[in-house]
Biopython code that builds the backbone (N, CA, C, O; Angstrom):
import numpy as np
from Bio.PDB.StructureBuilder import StructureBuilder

atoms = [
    (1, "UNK", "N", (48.874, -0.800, -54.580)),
    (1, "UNK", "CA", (48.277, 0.070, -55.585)),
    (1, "UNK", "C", (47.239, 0.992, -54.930)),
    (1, "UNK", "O", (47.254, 2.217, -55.042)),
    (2, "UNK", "N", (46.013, 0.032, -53.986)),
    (2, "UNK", "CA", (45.320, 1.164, -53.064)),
    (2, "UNK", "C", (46.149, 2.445, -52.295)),
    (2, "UNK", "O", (45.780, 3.612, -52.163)),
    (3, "UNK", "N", (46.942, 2.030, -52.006)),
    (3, "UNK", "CA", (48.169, 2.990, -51.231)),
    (3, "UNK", "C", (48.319, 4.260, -51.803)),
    (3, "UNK", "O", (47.972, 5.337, -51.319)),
    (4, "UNK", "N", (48.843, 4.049, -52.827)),
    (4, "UNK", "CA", (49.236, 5.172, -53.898)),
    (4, "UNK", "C", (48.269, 6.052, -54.420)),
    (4, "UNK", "O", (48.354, 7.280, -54.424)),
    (5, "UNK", "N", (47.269, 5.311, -54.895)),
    (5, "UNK", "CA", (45.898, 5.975, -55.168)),
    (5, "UNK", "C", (45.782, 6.706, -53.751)),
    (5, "UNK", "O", (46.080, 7.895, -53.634)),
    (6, "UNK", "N", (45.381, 6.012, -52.798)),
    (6, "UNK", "CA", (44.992, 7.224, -51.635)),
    (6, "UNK", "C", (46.319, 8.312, -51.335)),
    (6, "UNK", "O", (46.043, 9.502, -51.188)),
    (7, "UNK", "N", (47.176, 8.043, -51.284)),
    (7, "UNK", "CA", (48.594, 9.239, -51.519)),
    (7, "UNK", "C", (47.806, 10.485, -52.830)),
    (7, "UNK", "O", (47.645, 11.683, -52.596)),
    (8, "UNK", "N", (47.573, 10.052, -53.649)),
    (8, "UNK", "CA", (47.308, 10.448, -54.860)),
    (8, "UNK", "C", (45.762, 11.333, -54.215)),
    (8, "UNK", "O", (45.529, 12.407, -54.770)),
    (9, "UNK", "N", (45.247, 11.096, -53.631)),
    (9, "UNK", "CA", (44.117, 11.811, -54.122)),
    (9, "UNK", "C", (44.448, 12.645, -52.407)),
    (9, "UNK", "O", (44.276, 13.863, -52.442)),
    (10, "UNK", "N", (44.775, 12.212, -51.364)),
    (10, "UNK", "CA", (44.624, 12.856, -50.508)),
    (10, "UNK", "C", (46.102, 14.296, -50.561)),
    (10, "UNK", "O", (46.211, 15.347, -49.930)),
    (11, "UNK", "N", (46.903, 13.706, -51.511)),
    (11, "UNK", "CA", (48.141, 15.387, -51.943)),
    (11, "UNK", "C", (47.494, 16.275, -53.090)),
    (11, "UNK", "O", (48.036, 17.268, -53.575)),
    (12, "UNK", "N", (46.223, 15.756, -53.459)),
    (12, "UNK", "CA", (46.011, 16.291, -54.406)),
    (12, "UNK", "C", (46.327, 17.975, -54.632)),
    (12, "UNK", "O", (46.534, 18.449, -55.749)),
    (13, "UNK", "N", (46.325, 18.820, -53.308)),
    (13, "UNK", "CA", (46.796, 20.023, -53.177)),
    (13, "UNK", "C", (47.926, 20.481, -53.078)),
    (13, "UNK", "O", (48.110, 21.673, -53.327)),
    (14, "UNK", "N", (48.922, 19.690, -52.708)),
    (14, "UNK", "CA", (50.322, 19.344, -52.520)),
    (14, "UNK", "C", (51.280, 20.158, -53.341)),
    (14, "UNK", "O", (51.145, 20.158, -54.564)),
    (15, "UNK", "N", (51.924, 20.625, -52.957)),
    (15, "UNK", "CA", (53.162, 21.269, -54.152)),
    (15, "UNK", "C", (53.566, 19.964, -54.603)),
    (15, "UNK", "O", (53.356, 18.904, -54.013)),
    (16, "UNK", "N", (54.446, 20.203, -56.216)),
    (16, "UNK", "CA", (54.445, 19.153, -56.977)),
    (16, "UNK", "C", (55.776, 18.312, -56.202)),
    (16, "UNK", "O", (55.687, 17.087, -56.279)),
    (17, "UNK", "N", (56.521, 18.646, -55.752)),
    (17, "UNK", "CA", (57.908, 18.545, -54.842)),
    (17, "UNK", "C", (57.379, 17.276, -53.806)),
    (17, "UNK", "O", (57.864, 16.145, -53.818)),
    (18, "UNK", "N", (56.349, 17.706, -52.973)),
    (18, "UNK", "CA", (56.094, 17.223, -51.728)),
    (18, "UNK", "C", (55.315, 15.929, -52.337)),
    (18, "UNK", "O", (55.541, 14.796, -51.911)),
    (19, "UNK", "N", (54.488, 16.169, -53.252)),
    (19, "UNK", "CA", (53.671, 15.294, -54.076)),
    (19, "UNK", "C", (54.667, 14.104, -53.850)),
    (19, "UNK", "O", (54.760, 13.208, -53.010)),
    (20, "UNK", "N", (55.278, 14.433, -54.817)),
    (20, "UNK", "CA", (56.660, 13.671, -55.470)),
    (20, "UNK", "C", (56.938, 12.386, -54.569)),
    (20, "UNK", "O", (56.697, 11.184, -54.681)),
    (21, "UNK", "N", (57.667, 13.340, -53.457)),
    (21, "UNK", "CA", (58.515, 12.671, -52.251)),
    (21, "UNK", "C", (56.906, 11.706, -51.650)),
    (21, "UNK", "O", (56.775, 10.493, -51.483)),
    (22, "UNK", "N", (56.345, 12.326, -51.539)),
    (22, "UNK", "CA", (54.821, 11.207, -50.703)),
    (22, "UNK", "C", (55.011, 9.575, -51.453)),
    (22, "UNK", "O", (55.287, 8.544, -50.840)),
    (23, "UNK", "N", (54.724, 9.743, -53.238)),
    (23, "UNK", "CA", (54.656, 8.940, -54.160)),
    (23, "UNK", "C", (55.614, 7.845, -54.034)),
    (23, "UNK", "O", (55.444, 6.627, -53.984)),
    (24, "UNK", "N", (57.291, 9.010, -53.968)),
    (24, "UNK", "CA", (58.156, 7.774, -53.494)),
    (24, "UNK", "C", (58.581, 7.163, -53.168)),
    (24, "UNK", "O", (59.297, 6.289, -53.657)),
    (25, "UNK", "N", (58.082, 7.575, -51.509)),
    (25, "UNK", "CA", (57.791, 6.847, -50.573)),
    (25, "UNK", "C", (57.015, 5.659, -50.173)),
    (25, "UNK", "O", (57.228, 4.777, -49.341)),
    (26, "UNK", "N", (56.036, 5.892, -51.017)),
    (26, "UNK", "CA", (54.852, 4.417, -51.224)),
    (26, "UNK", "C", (55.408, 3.594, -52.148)),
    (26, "UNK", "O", (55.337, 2.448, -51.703)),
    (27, "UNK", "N", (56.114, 3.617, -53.598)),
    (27, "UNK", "CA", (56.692, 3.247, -54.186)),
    (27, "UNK", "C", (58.422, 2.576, -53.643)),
    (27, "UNK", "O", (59.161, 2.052, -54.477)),
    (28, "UNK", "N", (58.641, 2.653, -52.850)),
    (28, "UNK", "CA", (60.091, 2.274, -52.198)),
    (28, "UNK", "C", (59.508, 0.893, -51.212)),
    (28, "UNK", "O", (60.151, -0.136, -51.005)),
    (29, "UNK", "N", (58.196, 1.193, -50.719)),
    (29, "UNK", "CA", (57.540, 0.336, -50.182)),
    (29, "UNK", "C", (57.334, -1.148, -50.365)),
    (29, "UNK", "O", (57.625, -2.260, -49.924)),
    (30, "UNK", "N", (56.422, -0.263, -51.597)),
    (30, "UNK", "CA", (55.692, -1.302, -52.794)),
    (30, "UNK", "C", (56.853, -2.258, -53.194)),
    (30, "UNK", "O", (56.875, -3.461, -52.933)),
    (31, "UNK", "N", (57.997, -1.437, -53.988)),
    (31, "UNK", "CA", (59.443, -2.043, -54.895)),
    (31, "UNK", "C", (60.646, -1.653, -54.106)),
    (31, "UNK", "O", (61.418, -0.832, -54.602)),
    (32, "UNK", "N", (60.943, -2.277, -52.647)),
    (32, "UNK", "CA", (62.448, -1.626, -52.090)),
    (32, "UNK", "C", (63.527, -1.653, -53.262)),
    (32, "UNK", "O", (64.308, -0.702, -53.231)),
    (33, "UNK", "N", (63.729, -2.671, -54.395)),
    (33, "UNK", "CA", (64.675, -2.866, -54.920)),
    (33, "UNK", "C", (64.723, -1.629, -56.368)),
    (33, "UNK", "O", (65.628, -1.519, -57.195)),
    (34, "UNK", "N", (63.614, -0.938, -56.296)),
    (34, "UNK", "CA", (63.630, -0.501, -57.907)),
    (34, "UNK", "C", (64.145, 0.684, -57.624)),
    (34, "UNK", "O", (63.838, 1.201, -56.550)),
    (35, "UNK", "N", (64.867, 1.232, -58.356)),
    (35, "UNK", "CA", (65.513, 2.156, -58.653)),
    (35, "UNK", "C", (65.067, 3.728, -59.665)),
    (35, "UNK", "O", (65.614, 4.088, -60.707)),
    (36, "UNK", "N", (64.142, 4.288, -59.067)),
    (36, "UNK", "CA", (63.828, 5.432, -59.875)),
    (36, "UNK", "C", (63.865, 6.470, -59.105)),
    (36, "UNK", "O", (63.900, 6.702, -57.897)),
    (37, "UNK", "N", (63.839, 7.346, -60.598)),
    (37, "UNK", "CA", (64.238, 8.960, -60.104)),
    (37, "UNK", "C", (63.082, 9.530, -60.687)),
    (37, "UNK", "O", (62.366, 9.100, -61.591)),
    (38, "UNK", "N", (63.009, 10.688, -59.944)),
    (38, "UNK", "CA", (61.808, 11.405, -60.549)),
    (38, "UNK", "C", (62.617, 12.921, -61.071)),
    (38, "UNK", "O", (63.472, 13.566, -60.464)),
    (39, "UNK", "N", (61.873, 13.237, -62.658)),
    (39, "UNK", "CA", (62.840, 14.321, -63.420)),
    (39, "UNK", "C", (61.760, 15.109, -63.468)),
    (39, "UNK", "O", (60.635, 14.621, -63.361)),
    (40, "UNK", "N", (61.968, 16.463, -63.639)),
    (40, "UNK", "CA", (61.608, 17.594, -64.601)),
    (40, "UNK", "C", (61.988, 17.249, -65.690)),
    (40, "UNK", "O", (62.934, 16.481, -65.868)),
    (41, "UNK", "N", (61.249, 17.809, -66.650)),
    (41, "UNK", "CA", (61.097, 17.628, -68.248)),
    (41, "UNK", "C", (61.335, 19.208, -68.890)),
    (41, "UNK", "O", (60.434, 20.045, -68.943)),
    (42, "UNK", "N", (62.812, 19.444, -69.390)),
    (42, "UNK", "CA", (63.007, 20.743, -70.178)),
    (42, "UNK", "C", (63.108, 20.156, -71.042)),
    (42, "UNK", "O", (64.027, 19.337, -71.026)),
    (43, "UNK", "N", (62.132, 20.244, -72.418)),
    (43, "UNK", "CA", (62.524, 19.769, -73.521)),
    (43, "UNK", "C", (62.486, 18.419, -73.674)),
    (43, "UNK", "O", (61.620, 17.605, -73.351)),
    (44, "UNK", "N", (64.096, 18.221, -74.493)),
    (44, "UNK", "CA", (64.659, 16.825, -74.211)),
    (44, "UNK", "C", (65.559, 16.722, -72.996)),
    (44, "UNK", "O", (66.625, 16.470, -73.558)),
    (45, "UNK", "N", (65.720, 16.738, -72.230)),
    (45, "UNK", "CA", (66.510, 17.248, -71.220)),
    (45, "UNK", "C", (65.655, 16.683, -70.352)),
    (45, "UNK", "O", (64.500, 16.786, -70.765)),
    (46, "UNK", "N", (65.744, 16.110, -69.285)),
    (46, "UNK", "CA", (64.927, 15.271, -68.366)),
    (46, "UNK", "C", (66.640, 15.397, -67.024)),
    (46, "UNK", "O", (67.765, 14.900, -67.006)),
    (47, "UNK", "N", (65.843, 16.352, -66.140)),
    (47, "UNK", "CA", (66.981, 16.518, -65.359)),
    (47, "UNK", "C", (66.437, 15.880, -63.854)),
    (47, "UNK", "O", (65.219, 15.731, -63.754)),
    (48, "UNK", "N", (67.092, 15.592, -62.963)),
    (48, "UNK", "CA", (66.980, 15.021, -61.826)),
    (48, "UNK", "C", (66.408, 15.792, -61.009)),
    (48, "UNK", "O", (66.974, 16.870, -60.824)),
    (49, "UNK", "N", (65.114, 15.522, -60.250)),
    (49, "UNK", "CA", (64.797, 16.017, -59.059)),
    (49, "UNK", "C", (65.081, 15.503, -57.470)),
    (49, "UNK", "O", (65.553, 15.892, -56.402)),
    (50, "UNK", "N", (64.442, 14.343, -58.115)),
    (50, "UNK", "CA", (65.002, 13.315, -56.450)),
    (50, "UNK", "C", (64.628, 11.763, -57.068)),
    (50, "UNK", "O", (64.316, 11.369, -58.192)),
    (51, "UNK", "N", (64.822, 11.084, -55.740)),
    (51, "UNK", "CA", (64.859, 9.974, -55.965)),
    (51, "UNK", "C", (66.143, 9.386, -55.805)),
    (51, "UNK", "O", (67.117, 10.128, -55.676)),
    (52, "UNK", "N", (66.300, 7.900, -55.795)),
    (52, "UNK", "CA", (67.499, 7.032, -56.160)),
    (52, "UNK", "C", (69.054, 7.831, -55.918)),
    (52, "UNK", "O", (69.709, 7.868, -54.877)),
    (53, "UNK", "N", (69.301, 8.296, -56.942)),
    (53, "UNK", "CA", (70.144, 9.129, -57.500)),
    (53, "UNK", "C", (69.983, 10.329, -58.925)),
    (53, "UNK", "O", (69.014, 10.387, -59.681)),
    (54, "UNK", "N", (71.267, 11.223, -58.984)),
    (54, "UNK", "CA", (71.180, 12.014, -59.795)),
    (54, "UNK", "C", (71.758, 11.160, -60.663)),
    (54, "UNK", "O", (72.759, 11.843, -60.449)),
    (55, "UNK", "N", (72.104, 10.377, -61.400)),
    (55, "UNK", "CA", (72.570, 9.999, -62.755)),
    (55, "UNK", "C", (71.639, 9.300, -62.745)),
    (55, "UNK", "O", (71.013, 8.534, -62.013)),
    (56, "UNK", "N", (71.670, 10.117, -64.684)),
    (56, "UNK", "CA", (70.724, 9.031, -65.596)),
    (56, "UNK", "C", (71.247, 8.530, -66.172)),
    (56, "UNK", "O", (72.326, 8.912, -66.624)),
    (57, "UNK", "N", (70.588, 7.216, -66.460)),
    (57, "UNK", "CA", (70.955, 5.698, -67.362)),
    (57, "UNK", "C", (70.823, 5.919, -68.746)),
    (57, "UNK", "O", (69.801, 5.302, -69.044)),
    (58, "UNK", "N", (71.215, 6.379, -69.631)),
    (58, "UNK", "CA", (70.766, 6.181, -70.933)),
    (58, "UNK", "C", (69.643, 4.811, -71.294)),
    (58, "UNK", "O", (68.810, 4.847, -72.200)),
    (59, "UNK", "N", (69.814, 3.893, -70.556)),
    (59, "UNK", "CA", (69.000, 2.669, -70.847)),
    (59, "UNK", "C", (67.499, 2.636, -69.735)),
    (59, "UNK", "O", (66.570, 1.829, -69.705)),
    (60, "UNK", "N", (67.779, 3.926, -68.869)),
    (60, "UNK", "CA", (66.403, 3.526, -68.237)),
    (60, "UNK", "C", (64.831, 3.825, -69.266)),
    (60, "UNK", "O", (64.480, 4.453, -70.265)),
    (61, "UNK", "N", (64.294, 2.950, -68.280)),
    (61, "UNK", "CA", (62.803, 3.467, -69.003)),
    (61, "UNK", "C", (62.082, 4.785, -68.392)),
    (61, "UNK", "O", (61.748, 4.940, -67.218)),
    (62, "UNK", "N", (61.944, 5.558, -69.302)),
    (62, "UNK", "CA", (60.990, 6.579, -68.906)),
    (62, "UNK", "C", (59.827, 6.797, -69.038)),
    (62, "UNK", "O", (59.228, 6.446, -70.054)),
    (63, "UNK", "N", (59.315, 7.353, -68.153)),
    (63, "UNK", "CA", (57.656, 7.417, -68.418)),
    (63, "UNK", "C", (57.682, 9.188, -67.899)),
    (63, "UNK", "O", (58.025, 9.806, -66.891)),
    (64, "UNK", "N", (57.006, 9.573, -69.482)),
    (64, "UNK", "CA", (56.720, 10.841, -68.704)),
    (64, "UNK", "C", (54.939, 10.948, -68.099)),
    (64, "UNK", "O", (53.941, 10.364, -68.522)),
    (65, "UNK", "N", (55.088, 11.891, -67.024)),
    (65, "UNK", "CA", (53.949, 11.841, -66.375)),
    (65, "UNK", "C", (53.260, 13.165, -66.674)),
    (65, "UNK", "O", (52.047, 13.057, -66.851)),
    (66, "UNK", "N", (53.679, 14.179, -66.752)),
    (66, "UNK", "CA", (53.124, 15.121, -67.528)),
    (66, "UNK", "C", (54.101, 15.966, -68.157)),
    (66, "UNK", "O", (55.277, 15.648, -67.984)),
    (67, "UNK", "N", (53.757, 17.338, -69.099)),
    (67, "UNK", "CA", (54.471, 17.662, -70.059)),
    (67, "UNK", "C", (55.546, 18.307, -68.883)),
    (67, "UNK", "O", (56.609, 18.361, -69.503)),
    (68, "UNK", "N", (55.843, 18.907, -67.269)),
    (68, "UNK", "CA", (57.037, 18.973, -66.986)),
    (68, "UNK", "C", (57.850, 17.928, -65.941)),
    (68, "UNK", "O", (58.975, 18.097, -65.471)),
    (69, "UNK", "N", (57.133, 17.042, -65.771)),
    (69, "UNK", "CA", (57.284, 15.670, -64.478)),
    (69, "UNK", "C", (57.413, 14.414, -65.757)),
    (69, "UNK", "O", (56.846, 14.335, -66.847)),
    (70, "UNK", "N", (58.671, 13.280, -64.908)),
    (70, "UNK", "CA", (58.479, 11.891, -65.457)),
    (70, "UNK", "C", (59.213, 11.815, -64.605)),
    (70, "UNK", "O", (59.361, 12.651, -63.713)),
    (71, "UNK", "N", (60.204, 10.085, -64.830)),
    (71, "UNK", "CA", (59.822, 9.074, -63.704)),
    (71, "UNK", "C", (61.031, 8.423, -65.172)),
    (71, "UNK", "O", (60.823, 8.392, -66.385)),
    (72, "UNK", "N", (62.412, 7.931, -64.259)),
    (72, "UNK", "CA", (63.623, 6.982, -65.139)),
    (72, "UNK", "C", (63.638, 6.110, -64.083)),
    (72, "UNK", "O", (64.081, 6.439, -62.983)),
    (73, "UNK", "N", (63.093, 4.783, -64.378)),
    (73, "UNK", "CA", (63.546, 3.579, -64.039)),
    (73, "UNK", "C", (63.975, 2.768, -64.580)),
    (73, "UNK", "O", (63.437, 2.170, -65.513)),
    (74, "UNK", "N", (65.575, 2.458, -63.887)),
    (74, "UNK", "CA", (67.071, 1.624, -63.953)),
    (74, "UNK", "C", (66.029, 0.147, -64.378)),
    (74, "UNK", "O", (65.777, -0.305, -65.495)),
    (75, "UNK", "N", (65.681, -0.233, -63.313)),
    (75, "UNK", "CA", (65.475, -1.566, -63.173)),
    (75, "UNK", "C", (63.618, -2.346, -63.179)),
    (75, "UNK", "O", (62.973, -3.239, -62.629)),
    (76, "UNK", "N", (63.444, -1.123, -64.329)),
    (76, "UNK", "CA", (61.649, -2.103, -65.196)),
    (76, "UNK", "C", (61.442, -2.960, -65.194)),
    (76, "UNK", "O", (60.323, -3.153, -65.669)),
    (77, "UNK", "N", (62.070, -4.051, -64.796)),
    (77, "UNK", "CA", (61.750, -5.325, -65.637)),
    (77, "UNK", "C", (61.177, -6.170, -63.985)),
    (77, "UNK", "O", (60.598, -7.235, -63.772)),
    (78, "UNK", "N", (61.590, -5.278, -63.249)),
    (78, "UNK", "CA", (60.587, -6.028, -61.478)),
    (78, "UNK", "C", (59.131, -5.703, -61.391)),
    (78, "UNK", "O", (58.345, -5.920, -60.468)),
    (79, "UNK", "N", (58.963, -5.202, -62.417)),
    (79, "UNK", "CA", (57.580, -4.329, -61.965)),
    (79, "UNK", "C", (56.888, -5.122, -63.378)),
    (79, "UNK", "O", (57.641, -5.256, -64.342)),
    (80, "UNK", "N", (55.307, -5.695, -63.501)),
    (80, "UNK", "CA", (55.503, -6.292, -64.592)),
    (80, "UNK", "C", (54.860, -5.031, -65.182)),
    (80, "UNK", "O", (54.538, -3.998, -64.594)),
    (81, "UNK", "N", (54.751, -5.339, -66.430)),
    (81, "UNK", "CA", (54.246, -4.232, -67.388)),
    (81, "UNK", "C", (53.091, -3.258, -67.336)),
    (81, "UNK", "O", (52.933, -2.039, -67.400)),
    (82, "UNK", "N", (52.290, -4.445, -67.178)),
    (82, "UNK", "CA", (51.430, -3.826, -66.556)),
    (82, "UNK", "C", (50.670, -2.974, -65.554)),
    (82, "UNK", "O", (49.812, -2.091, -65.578)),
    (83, "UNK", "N", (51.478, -3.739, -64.544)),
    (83, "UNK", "CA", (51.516, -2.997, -63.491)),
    (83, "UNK", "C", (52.314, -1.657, -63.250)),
    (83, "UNK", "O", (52.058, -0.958, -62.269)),
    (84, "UNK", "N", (53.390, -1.278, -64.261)),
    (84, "UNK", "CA", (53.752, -0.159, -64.737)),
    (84, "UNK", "C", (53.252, 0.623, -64.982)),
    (84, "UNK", "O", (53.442, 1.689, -64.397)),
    (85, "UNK", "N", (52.101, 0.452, -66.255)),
    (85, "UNK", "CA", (50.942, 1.233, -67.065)),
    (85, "UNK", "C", (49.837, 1.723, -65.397)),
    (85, "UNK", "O", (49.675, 2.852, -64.934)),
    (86, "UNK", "N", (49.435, 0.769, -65.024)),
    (86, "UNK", "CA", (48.565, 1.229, -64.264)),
    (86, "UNK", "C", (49.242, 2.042, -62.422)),
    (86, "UNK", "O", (48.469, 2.480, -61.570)),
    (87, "UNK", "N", (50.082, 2.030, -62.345)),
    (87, "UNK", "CA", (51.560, 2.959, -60.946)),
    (87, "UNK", "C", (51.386, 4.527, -62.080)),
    (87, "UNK", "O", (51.262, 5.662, -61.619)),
    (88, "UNK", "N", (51.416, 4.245, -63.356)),
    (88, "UNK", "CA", (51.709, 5.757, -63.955)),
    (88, "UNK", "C", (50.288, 6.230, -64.312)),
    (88, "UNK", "O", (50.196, 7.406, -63.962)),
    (89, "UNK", "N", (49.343, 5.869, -64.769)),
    (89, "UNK", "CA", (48.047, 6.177, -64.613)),
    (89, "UNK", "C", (47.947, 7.050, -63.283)),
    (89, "UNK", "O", (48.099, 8.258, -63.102)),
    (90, "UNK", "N", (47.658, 6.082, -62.481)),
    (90, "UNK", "CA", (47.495, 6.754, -61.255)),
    (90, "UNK", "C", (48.371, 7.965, -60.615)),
    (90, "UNK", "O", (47.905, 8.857, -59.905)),
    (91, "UNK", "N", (49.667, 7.829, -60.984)),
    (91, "UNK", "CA", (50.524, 9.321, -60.414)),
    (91, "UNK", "C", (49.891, 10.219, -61.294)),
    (91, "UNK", "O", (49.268, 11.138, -60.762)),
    (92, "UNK", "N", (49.917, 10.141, -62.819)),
    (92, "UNK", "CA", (49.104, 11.067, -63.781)),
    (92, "UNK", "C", (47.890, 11.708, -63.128)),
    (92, "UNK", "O", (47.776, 12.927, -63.262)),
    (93, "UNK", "N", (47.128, 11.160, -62.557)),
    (93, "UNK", "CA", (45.893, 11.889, -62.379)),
    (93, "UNK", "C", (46.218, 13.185, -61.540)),
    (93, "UNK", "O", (45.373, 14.080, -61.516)),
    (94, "UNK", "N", (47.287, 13.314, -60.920)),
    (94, "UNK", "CA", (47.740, 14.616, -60.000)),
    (94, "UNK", "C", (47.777, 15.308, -60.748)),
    (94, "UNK", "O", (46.943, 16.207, -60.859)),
    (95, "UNK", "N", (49.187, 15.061, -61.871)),
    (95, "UNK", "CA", (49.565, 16.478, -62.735)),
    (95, "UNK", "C", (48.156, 16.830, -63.718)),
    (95, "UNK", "O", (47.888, 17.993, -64.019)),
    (96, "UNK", "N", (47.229, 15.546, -64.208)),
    (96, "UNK", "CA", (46.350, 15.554, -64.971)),
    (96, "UNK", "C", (45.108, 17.277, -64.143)),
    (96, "UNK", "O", (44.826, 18.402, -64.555)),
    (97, "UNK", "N", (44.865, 16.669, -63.206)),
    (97, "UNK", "CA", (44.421, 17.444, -62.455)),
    (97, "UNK", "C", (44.409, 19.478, -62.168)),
    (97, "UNK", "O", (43.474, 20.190, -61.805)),
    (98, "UNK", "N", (45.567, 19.777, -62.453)),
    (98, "UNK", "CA", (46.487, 20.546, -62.217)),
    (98, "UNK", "C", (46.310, 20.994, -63.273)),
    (98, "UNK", "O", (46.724, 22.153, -63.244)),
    (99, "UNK", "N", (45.910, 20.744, -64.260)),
    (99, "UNK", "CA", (45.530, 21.955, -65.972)),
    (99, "UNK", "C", (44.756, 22.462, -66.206)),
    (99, "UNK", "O", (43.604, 22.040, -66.102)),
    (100, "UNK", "N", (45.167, 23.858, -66.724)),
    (100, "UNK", "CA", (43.626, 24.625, -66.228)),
    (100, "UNK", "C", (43.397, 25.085, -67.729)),
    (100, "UNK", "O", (44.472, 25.283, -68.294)),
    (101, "UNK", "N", (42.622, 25.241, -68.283)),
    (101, "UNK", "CA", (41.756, 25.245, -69.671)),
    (101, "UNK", "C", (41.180, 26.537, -69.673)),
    (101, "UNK", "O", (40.448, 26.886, -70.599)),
]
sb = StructureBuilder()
sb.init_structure("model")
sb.init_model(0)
sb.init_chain("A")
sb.init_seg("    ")
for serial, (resi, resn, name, xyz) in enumerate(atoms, 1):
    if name == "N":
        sb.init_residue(resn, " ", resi, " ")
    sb.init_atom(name, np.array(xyz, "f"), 0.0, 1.0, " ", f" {name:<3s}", serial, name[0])
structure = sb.get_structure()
């Protein structure tokens, strides 16, 4: 979790792309076995950027991370819940970051 956080704050300048790939790299680490993709968000439409693979699961869990980035993972149930809530917290604070008012 320290890992990611420091990924997280040291891409903080990062194109969102490169971001991405850093994240899922620490995350492949963390979970070799889990299976996620990271999407753009058109709409309802959640299309593939990278990760895993390009097909989506109708049954994965999604977490969106901000209104154009989320995150379909096949196989949730390795990661406990919690520790879910707090992996997406922390990627959030990038895109969180990134809004300008």
């Amino acid at each position: 979790m320290n890992r990611l956080r420091a990924v997280v704050e040291e891409r903080q300048r990062d194109e969102d792309l490169d971001f991405i790939k850093a994240c899922h790299e620490v995350l492949a680490e963390l979970y070799p076995s889990l299976h996620l993709r990271w999407v753009r968000i058109y709409g309802k439409r959640w299309a593939y950027i990278y990760g895993n693979s390009g097909y989506l699961d109708q049954g994965s869990l999604r977490i969106q991370l901000s209104q154009d980035y989320g995150i379909c993972i096949d196989n949730a149930e390795l990661v406990a819940p919690l520790e879910l809530d707090q992996l997406a917290a922390i990627i959030k604070e990038h895109f969180n970051a990134k809004v300008v008012v």
